[in-house]
C-alpha positions in Angstrom: 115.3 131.2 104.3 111.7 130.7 103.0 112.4 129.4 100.2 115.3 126.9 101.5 112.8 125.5 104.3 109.9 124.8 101.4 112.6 122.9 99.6 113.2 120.9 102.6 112.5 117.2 103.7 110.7 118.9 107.0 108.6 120.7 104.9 107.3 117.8 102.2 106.5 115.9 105.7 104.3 119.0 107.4 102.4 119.1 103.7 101.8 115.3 104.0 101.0 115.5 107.3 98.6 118.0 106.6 97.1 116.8 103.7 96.4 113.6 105.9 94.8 115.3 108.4 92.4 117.0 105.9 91.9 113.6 104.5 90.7 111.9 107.5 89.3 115.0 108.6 87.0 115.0 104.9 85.8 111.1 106.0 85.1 112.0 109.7 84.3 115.4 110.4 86.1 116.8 113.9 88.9 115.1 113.1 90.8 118.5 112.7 89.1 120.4 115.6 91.7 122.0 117.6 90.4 120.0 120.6 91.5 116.5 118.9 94.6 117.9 117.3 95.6 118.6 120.8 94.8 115.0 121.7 96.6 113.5 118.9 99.4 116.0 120.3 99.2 114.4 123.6 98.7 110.9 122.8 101.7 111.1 120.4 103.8 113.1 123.5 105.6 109.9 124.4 106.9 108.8 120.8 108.0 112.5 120.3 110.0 112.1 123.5 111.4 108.8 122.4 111.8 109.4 119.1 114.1 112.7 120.1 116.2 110.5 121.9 116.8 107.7 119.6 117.5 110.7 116.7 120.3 111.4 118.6 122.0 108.1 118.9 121.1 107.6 115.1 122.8 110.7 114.2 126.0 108.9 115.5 125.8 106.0 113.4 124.2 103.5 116.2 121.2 102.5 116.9 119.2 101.8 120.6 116.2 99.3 120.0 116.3 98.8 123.8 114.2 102.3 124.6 111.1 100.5 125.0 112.2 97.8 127.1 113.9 100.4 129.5 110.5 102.2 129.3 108.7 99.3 131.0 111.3 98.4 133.0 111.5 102.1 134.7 107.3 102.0 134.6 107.1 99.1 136.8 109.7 99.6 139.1 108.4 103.1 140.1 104.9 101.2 139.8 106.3 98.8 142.3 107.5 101.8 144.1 104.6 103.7 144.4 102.3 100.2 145.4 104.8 99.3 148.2 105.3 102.8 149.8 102.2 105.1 148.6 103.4 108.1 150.3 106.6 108.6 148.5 106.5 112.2 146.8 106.3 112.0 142.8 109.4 114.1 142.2 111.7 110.8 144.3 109.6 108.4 141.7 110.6 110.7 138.7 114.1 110.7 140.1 114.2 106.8 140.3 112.9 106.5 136.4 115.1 109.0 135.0 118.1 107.9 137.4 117.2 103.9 136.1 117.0 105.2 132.3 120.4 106.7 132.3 122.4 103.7 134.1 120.5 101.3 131.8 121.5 103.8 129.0 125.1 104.6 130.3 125.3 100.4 130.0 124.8 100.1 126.2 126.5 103.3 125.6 129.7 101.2 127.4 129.2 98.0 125.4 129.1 100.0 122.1 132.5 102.3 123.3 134.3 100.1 125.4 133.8 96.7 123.3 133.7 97.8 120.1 130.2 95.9 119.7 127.7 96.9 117.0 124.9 98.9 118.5 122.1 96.7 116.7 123.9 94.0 118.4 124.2 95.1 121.9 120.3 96.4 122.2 119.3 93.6 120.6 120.8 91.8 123.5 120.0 94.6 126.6 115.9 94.8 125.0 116.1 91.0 126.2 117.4 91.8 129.2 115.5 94.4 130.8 112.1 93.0 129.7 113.2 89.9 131.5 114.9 92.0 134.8 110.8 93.3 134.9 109.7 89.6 135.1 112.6 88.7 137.7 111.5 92.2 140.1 107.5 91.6 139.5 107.0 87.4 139.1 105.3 88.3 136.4 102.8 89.8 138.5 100.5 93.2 137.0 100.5 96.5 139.4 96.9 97.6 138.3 95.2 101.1 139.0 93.9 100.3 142.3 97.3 99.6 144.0 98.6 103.3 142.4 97.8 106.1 144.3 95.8 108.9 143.2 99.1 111.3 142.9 100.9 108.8 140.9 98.4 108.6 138.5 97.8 112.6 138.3 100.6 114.0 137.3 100.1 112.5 133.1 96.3 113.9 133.2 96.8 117.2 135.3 95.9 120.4 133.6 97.6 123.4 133.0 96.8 127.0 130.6 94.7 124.0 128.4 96.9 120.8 128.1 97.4 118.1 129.7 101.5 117.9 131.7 102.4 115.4 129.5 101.9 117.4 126.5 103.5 120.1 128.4 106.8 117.9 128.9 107.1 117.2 125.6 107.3 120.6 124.4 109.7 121.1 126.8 111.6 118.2 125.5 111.2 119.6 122.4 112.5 122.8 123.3 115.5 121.6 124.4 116.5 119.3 122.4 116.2 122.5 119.5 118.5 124.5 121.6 120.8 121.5 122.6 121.4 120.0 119.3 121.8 123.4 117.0 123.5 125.5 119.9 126.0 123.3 121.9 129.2 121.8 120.9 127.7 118.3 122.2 124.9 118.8 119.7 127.3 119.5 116.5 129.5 116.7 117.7 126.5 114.0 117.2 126.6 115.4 113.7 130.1 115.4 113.6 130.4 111.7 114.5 127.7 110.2 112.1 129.0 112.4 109.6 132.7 111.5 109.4 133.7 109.4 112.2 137.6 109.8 111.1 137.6 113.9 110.4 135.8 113.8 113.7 138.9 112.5 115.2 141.2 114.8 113.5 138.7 118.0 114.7 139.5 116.7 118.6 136.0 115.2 119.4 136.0 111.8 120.6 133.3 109.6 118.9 133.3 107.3 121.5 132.8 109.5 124.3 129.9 111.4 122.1 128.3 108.1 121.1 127.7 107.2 124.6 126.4 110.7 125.2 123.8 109.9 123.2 123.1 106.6 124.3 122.9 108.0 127.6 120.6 111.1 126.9 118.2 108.4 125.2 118.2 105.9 127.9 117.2 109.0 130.5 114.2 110.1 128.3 113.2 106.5 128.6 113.4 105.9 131.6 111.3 109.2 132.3 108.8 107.9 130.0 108.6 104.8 131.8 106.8 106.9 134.7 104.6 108.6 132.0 103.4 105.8 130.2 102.7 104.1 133.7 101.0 106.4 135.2 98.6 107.5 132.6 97.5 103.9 131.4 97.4 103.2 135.5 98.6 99.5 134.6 102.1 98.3 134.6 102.9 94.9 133.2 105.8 92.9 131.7 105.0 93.5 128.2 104.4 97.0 128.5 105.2 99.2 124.9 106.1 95.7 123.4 106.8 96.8 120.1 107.1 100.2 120.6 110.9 100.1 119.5 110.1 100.0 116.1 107.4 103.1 116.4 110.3 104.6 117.4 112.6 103.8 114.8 109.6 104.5 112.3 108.8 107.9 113.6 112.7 109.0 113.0 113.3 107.8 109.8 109.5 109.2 108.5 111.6 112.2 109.5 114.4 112.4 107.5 117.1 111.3 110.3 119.6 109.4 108.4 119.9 105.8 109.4 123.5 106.1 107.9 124.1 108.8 110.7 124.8 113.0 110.5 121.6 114.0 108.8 118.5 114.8 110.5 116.4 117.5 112.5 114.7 117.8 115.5 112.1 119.3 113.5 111.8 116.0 111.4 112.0 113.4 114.4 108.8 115.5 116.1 106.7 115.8 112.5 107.5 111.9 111.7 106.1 111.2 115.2 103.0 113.4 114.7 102.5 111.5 111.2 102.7 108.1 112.9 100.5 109.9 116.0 97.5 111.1 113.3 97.8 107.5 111.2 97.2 105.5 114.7 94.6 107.7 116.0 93.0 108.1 112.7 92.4 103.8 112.3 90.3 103.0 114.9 88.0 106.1 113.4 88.6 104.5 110.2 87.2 101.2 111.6 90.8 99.4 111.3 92.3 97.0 113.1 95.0 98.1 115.3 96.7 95.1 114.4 97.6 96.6 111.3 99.6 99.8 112.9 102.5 98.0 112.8 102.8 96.6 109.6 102.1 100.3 108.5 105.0 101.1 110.4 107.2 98.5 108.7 106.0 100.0 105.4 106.3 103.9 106.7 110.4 102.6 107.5 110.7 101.5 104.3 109.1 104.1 102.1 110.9 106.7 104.0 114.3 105.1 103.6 113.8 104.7 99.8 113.1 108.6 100.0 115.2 109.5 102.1 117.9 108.0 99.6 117.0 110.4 96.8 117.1 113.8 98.7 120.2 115.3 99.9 120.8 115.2 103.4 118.7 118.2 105.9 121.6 118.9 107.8 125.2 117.8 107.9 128.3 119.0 109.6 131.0 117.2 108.2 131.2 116.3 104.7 132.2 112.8 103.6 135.7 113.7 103.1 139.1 112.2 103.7 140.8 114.4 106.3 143.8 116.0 105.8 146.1 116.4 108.9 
């Protein structure tokens, strides 16, 4: 087990990942205090959470580049929310994100099942449309810390046995998604799908059905980190996480989640998340532009897919095989 886990794509990334860490840590000195890993944790919490949900829809051949857009749509409608009617409890405004994420989810997941349109396509198409559905619902207007109230803006920052909540959700998410993917038959199936589409078919699962799954799963982490983001920057705005679509998209493939579909880990998607999370929080240290965090990106997506090309896959459940009925 040892042995097969040190030969492993997962474990190649947690010795890079370390061996940056000690880098920047051997430039600036605290760098790897358990205090700022912690902080790199939490800062990273919201990738992780994203980059979980797009693994899944990548794992069935597709692709969502619309999660950031649904992020800042959710933010500033429960930022809208929270302005209008102040007392609303937290737990209705979490409702409303994660209820928003899912429909706005559940719609690509439609267009890609029903209409037979390719997922890059349709995303492309629904990123447009939600960051313009926030200009329609705000005029283009900010919500800015002073109209949130003090609860809205707590829940991100609150403490609890040493972290912050938002760290705290993500190992939840994290948690689950462990359990979900390696121990259900809706977890196997995403495997299943991106694997072999056809002997998918022939083993009774229906790839559409599953497909939208996933988009739906990932559109409902969205929209729940549409609250998150919010609430701990205390500023919602149009063009909130612009760009953040292709962290995501980075952070999986840095992971070892096939863009060809059936291979990954959740283990993978959380460690290429952390690597982007140490890199970004690491350049303004450095002295770096944080202009240049996405063209570090682009070139992390790149490398990774060249390297990804040369290893064997981390985990697969149906082999590329003709089935035989």
């Amino acid at each position: 087990m040892i042995i097969s886990f040190l030969k492993s794509r997962e474990a190649i990334l947690l010795g890079a990942l370390i061996a940056l860490i000690l880098l920047v840590e051997s430039r600036f000195s605290g760098f790897a205090m358990p205090r700022n890993l912690a902080a790199v944790f939490n800062d990273t919490s919201i990738l992780i959470i994203l980059a979980l949900g797009q693994t899944l829809v990548i794992l069935t051949r597709c692709i969502d580049l619309s999660l950031a857009s649904n992020l800042a749509l959710t933010g500033m409608v429960t930022a809208m929310l929270n302005a209008a009617m102040p007392g609303l409890p937290i737990v209705a405004l979490l409702a409303v994100a994660v209820a928003l994420g899912l429909i706005m989810g559940a719609f690509n997941g439609l267009l890609v099942w029903k209409l037979n349109i390719p997922p890059i396509v349709v995303t492309l198409g629904t990123l447009t449309i939600y960051r313009g559905i926030i200009f329609l619902v705000s005029g283009g207007s900010w919500v800015n810390s002073h109209e949130m109230s003090a609860a809205y803006k707590a829940l991100p920052r609150a403490q609890m046995l040493g972290l912050p909540v938002l760290s705290w959700i993500a190992i939840v998410v994290i948690a689950g998604f462990a359990i979900g993917v390696n121990r259900t038959a809706l977890g196997r199936a995403f495997y299943a799908v991106g694997g072999n589409p056809g002997a998918a078919v022939y083993t009774g699962i229906d790839v559409g059905r599953t497909r939208f799954s996933a988009f739906v799963i990932a559109g409902g982490l969205a929209g729940l980190c549409g609250y998150l983001w919010v609430s701990r920057y205390a500023v919602a705005y149009t063009d909130v996480a612009g760009g953040f679509e292709l962290d995501i998209v980075a952070a999986c493939v840095i992971g070892g989640i096939s863009i060809a579909g059936g291979s990954g880990t959740v283990l993978g998607a959380v460690l290429g998340a952390l690597f982007l999370g140490v890199i970004k929080n690491a350049l303004p240290v450095a002295g770096i532009s944080p202009f240049w965090q996405m063209a570090i990106s682009g070139a992390a997506i790149i490398i990774a897919v060249a390297f990804n090309a040369r290893k064997p896959p981390s985990r697969i459940i149906l082999k590329h095989a003709e089935a035989r009925s």
